[in-house]
N, C-alpha and C positions, 0 to 999 in steps of 0.2 A: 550617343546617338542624337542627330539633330534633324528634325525634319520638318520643312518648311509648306509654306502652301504655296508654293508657285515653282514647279507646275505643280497640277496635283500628285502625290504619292499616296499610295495604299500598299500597306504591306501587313502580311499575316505572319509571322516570322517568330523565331522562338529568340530571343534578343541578352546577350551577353552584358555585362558592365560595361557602360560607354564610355566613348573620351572624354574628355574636358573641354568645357566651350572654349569660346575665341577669348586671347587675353581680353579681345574690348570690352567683353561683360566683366561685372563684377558682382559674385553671389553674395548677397547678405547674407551673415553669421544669421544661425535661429534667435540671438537676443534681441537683433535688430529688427524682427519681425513682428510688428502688436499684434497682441494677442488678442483673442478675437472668440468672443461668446459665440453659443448657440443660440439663437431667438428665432422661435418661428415668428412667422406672421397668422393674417387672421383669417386666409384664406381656404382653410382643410383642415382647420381645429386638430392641427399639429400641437403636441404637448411636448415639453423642456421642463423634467424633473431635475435639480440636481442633490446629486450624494455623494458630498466630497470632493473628488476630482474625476465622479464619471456622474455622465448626461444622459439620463434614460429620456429614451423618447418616443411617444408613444400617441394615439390618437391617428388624426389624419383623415384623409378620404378615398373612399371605396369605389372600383367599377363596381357594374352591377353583376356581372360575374361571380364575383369575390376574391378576384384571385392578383388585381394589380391592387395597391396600396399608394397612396399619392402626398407625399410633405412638402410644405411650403416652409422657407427661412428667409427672414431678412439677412441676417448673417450666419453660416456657417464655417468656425474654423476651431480649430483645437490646438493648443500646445505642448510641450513636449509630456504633459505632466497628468494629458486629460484623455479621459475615454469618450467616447460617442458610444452610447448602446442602445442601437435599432432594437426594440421591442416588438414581436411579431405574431402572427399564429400559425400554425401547422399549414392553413389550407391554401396561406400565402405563393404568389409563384414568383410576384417582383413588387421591389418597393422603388419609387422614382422618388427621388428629391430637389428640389430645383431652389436655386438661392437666386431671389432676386430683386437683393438693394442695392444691387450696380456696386458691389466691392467686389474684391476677389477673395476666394478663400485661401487660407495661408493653412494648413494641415501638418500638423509635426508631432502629433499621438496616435490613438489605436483607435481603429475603427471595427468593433463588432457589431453580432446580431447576435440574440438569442432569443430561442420560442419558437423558430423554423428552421425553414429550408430557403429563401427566399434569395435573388439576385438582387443585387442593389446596384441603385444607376445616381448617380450624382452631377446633378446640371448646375454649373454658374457659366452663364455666358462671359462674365468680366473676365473668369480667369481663375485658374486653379494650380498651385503652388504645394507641394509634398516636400514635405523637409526631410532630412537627415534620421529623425526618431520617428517617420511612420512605421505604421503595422497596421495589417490586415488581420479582422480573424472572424472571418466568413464562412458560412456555412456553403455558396456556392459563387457564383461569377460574380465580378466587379466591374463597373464601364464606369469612367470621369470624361466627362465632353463638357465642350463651352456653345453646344448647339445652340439654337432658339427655338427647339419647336422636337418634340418627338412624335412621328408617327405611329396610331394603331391601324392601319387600312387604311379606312378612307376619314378617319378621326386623326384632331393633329390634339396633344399635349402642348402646351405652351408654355414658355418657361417665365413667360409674365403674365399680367393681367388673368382674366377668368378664361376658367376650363367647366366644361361637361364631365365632372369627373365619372358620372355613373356610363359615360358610354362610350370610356376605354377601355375596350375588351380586348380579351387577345393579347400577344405578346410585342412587343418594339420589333417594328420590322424598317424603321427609316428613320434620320438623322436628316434635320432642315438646319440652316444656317443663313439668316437675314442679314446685311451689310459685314464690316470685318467680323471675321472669326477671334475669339480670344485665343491666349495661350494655356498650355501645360507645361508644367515644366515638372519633374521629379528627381530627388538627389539624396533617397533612400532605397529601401528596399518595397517593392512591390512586389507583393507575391499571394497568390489562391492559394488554394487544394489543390492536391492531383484532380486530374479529371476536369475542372472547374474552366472558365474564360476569364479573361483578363484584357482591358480594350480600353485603349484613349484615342482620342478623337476630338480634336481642335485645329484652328488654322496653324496653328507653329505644335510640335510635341517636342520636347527636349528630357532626355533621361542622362544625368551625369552618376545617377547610384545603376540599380537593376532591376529590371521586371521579371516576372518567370511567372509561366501556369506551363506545370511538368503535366504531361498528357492529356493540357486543355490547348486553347486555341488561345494563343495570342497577338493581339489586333492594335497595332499603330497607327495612324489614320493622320494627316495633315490633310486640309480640308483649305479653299480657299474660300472667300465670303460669299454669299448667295449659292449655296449651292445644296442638294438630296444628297445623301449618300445612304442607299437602300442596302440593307441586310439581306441576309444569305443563308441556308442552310449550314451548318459544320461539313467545311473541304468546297463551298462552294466560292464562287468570287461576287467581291462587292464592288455596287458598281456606284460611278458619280456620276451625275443628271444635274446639268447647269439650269439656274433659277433666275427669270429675271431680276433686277432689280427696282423692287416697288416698294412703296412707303419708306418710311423712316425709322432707322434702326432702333430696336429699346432700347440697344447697352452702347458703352462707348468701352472696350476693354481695354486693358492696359497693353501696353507692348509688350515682347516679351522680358525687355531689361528693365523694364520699369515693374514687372512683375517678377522677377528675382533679387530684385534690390531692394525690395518695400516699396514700393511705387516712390521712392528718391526718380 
């Protein structure tokens, strides 16, 4: 599956094993991909324990709800060999993570949660890369975008500089994207729970492995720069709202061959 940002597509689709890109591309092997620590930053007193080859990570910032959870990373990525483990609590409803030192993350181990129930959203505008040995093991939905900016109402999440974190209430109902969109690219298995969502959303999405959420909703989203992409109810449609283009972009993302090749 390749799906581009021009024009826009949006599709909710339940999505089989893709073809294979165009000979032009060429996919970097996982060894060819550096590996790439966990490091928050110092922006939401994010914490990065480690134990062995898994990464508890715990801390962060709170709405004043209690119910969204907020992490900042310079760098997030894992290899084939490392755990990422979201540490949570019960009362949790979403944990957002936004990477934002203008790399892209390269993702080729297992991503859980344990201590709730919580959806997890993962933002690096540069560009987000799923290798061959991902794994999900999530308690409920998962969304990877290269937005810049997530909405609560009339509160925007920013995936750089400073946030109000205490007065993001409520749940993600819109997707902002400032100059080029980065890519996704994925070439393992992507897979929830039954029941659960499942959703990428970037200017270019490329799946050469699988996605599945068996009796959830699953959401491919190609997204061109500048642009809203507002959320929906479950069975409702999502819709794009074009944005002008003002100031100057935070990120500069990689393309997408330059983010399947190691940025070579």
């Amino acid at each position: 599956m390749i799906t581009s940002g021009l024009p826009p597509q949006i599709q909710t689709v339940e999505v089989s094993p893709a073809k294979a890109l165009p000979s032009t591309l060429s996919i970097a092997a996982p060894e060819m991909l550096v590996a790439q620590a966990i490091a928050p930053d110092n922006s939401t007193n994010t914490q990065v324990t480690v134990q062995g080859n898994r990464l508890d990570i715990s801390g962060g910032s709170r709405s004043a709800d209690g119910v969204n959870l907020f992490h900042s990373f310079i760098r997030f990525g894992l290899d084939g060999n490392q755990v990422a483990n979201f540490q949570v609590t019960p009362e949790l409803q979403n944990v957002l993570s936004r990477v934002t030192g203008g790399d892209a993350s390269y993702i080729n181990g297992l991503i859980q949660m344990t201590g709730g129930n919580a959806n997890l959203y993962l933002i690096n505008p540069a560009g987000i890369l799923f290798g061959p040995n991902v794994q999900l093991n999530l308690p409920a939905a998962f969304a990877a975008t290269t937005a810049t900016g997530v909405g609560f109402g009339n509160q925007l999440f920013q995936s750089a500089g400073s946030n109000d974190y205490a007065r993001l209430l409520g749940n993600p109902d819109s997707w902002i994207w400032r100059g080029n969109a980065g890519a996704i690219f994925n070439s393992g298995n992507l897979a929830v729970k039954p029941g659960q969502d499942l959703t990428l959303l970037g200017g270019t999405v490329v799946s050469t492995g699988s996605l599945s959420a068996p009796g959830g909703r699953l959401t491919v989203v190609a997204v061109p720069g500048s642009n809203r992409l507002r959320l929906s109810p479950a069975g409702g449609v999502l819709g794009l709202e074009l944005l002008p283009r003002t100031g100057s972009p935070l990120f500069s993302p990689l393309t997408l061959a330059q983010l399947v090749t190691g940025g070579i």
